[in-house]
N, C-alpha and C positions, 0 to 999 in steps of 0.2 A: 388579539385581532378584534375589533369592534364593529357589529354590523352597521351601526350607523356612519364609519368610513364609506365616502365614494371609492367605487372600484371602478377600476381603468386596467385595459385587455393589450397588451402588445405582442406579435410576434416577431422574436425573433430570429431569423433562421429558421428552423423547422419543431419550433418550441414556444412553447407558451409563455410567458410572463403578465401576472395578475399583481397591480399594486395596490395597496390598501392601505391607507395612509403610509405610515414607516414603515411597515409589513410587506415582502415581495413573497410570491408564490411562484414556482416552476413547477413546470410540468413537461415530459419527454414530448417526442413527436407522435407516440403512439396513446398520448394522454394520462399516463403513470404519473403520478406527482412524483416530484424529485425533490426540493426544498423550498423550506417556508424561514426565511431569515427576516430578524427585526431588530431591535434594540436589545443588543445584550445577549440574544438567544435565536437559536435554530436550529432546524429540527432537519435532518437529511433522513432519505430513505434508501437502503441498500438494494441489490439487484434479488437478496434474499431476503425482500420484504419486513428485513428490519428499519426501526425508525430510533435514529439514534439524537437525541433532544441535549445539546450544550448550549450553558448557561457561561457569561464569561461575567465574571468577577471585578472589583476596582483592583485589584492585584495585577501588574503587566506581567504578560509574555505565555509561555506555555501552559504553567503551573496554575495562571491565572482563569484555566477554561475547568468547567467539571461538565462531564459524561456522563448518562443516563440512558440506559434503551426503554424505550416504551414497553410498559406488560403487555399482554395480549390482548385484557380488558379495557384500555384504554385504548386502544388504535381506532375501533370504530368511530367512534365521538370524533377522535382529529379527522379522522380521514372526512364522515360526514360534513366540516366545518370547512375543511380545504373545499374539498369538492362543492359544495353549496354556493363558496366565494368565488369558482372560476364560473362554474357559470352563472351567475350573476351577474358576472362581468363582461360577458362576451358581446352585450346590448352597444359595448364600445368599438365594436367592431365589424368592418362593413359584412351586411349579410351572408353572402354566400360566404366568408371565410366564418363566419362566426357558426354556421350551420356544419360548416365540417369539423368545428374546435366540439362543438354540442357533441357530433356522432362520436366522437374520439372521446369524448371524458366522462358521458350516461355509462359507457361498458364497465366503469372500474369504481364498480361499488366495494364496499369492505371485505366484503366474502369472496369477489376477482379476485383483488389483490392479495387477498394472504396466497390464493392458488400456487403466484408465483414461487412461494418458497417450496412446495414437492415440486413444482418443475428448476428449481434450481438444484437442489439435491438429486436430482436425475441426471443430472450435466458435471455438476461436482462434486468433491469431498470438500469439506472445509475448507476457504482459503483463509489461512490463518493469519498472513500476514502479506502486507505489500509496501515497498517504500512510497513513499506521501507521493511522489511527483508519477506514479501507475498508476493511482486509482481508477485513471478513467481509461488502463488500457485494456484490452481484450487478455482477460486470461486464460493461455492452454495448459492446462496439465500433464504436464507430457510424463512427468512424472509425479509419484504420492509421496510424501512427505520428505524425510535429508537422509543423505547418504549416510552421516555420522551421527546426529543426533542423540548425543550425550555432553553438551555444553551444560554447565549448571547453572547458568542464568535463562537458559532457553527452554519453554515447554511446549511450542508451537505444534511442532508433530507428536506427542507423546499418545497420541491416538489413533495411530497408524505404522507400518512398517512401510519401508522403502520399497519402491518399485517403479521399474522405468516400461511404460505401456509399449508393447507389442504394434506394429502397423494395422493391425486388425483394431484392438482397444483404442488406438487412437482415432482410426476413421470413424469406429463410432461416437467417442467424444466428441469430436469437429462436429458428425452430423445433426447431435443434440445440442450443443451448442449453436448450431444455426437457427436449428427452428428453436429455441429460447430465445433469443434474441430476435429474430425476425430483422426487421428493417432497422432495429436499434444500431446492429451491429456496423453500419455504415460510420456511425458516430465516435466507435473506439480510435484512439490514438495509438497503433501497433498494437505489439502482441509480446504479451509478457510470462516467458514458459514457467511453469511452477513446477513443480511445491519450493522448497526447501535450497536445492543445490543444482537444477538441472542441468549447471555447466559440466558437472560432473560425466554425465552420458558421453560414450564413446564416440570420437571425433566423427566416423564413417556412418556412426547409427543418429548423432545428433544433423547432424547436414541432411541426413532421409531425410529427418523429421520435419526440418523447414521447408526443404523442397516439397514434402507432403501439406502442410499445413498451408501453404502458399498457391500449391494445385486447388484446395479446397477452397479456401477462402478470398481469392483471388490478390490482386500485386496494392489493391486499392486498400485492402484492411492488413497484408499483411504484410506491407511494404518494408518495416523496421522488428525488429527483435531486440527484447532484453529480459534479465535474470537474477537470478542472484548466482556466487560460488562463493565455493569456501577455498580460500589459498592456498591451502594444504593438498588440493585434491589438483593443483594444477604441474603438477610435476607428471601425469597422464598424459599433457599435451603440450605435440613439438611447438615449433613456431612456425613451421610450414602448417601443420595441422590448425593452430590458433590461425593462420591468413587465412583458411579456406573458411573457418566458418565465419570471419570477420566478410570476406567476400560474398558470403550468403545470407550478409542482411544482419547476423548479430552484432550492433554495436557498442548496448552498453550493457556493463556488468556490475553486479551492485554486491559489495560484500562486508560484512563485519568484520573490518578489525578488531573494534571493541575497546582493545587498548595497547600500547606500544609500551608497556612494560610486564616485563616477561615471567614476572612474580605473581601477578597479577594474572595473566595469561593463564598458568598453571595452575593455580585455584579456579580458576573458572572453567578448567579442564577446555582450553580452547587448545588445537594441538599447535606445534611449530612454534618457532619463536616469531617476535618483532621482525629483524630481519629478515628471515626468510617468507613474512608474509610481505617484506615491501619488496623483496625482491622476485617474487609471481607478482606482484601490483605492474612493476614496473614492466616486468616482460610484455603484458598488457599493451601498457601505454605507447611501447614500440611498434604494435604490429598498428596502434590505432585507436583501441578502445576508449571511448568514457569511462569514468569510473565514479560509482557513490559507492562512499566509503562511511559506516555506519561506526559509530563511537560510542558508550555505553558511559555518558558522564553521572559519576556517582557510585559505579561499582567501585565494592569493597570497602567502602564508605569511608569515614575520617582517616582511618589509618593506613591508607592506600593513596589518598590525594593529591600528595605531590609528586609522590612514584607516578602516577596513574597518568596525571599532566605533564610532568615535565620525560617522560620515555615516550609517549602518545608525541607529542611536539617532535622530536626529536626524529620518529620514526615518518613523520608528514613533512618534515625537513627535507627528509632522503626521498621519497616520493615524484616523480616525476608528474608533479600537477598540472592543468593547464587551467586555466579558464573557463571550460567546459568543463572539467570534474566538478563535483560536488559532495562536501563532507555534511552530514547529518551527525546532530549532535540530539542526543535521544535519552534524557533521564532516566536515570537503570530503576525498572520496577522488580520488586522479588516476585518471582514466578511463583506459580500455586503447586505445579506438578515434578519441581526435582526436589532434592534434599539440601536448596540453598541454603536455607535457615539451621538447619541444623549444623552444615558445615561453616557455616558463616559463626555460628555461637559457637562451636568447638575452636575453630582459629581466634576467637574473643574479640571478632569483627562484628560494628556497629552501622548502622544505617542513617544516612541523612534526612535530618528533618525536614521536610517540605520548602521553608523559607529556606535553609543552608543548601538545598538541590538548585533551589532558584539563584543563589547567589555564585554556584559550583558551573553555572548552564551560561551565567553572565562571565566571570570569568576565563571561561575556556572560549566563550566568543573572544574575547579581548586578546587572550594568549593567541590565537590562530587568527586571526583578524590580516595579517601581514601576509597568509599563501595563496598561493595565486586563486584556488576554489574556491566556489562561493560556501561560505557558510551558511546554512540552515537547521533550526529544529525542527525535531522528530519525536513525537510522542504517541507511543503505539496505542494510547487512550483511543486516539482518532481514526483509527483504520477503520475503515467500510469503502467496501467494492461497491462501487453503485455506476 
């Protein structure tokens, strides 16, 4: 960003926008900087005061971005630098609006904003993961981590046990969750129940819980619900039982398949077979649900590949997709916290190289290209809650 660019101040909607030459700057309504995107590069800040800076690459498509969180020592200088350029810029804007963008953005010096992260760890435990098209939704935890939580490609919850919050535990989450958020919270797109598996909660204690969450937060933030489950775990609930929480606002469900052959499945300790997870998919789709259906292109690497694709294809065949579903196709990274590697070199299983992932992510577009969902990538590089 160069200070001798002119700067020009736009709102829009209840948000700042500062343009600097090819450089744009956001900023919330409460004057938090959000993102600074420019040629090549940008930097987003999460609701946990991280600030995650990717660079993308002449290389297309996923594999072509790299990720970076900012040290600690480096956030003041940006921040100073950000901040310096909105109001600098606010001279573009008629007075009285420009006087209330000034009161809104003096309050969040570098030392503000780190605050935000103890009050975010006040409200939550780690979210460790969201599908790409949540991030901007309000997360309640209604639960801590996954019911099962022994996948060998997963190490998301490995730093917590399972627990479904009490009505007590939970009023108090909602109530610190409000005041974190303050007036932000008008700005979430639904409410997205965490950790791990929350479909899994028992039909009569999970319908409390939106009718709770929906008392508190009122019909305007928490008008929609969605989740993750694991398939395995939906044999707990009838189809009178799946209508009522469909009736209460839960309509989409988002789960890892991961992959539709059953060899494959089983080293990766996912339980149930192919079938039996497309047919809880399907049960789904009857009562109503969306569905993202997450895929792990690349597990089990070379010698898994055509198992991997051509049973995955075949299991998305049987799948009662509409138009509205959505399959994410997600680069399998080895996890830091199970004993993949070790079990992966004992079965004398190999891992793809970077460019063979990129060509592995092209081709399964190609193969699936014909079902009725839309296709997207998913690379959990990118996750931040912001």
């Amino acid at each position: 960003m160069s200070p001798m660019t002119r700067l020009l101040s736009k709102v829009r909607g209840n948000r700042l926008m500062v343009l600097q030459g090819p450089w744009i700057l956001r900023f919330d309504q409460t004057g938090r900087f959000l993102l600074a995107s420019g040629p090549g590069r940008a930097v987003r800040r999460g609701l946990d005061d991280r600030l995650v800076r990717t660079r993308t690459l002449p290389v297309r498509g996923l594999l072509g971005r790299r990720y970076e969180i900012l040290e600690a020592d480096e956030k003041p200088a940006f921040y100073r630098r950000v901040y310096n350029a909105a109001l600098s810029s606010l001279a573009s804007l008629p007075r009285d609006e420009a006087r209330v963008w000034q009161d809104r953005l003096v309050r969040w010096t570098p030392e503000a904003l780190t605050t935000d992260r103890e009050a975010f760890d006040d409200v939550y435990l780690p979210i460790s993961i969201l599908p790409p098209d949540q991030y901007h939704a309000l997360v309640v935890q209604i639960t801590h981590g996954c019911s099962y939580n022994r996948c060998l490609f997963c190490d998301f919850y490995r730093d917590r046990r399972f627990h479904v919050k009490t009505p007590e535990e939970l009023d108090r989450h909602l109530e610190r969750l409000r005041a974190f958020m303050g007036r932000r919270i008008e700005e979430r797109s639904g409410i997205f129940l965490g950790d791990g598996n929350a479909f899994v909660v028992p039909t009569a204690r999970l319908i409390g819980m939106l009718e709770q969450i929906r008392r508190t937060l009122g019909d305007n933030v928490a008008g929609e619900f969605y989740t993750f489950m694991d398939t395995f775990t939906l044999e707990h609930k009838s189809p009178q039982g799946l209508r009522r929480i469909y009736d209460h606002g839960l309509r989409t469900v988002y789960t890892g398949l991961e992959t539709g052959a059953d060899r494959l499945r089983a080293f990766l300790r996912k339980p149930g077979t192919a079938r039996e997870a497309v047919h809880a998919l399907n049960v789904l789709k009857e009562v109503g649900f969306r569905l993202g259906v997450i895929l792990l292109v690349g597990a089990g690497g070379p010698a898994f590949a055509e198992e991997h694709l051509d049973g995955t294809l075949e299991a998305l065949r049987n799948l009662h997709l509409t138009s509205e579903d959505v399959i994410f196709l997600s680069p399998f990274m080895e996890p830091e916290d199970t004993d993949y590697e070790s079990q992966a070199r004992a079965a004398g299983l190999t891992t793809f190289s970077e460019p063979e992932t990129a060509r592995e992510l092209l081709r399964w577009q190609q193969a699936l290209a014909a079902l009725p969902a839309r296709i997207t990538l998913y690379s959990i590089k990118e996750h931040l809650y912001f």
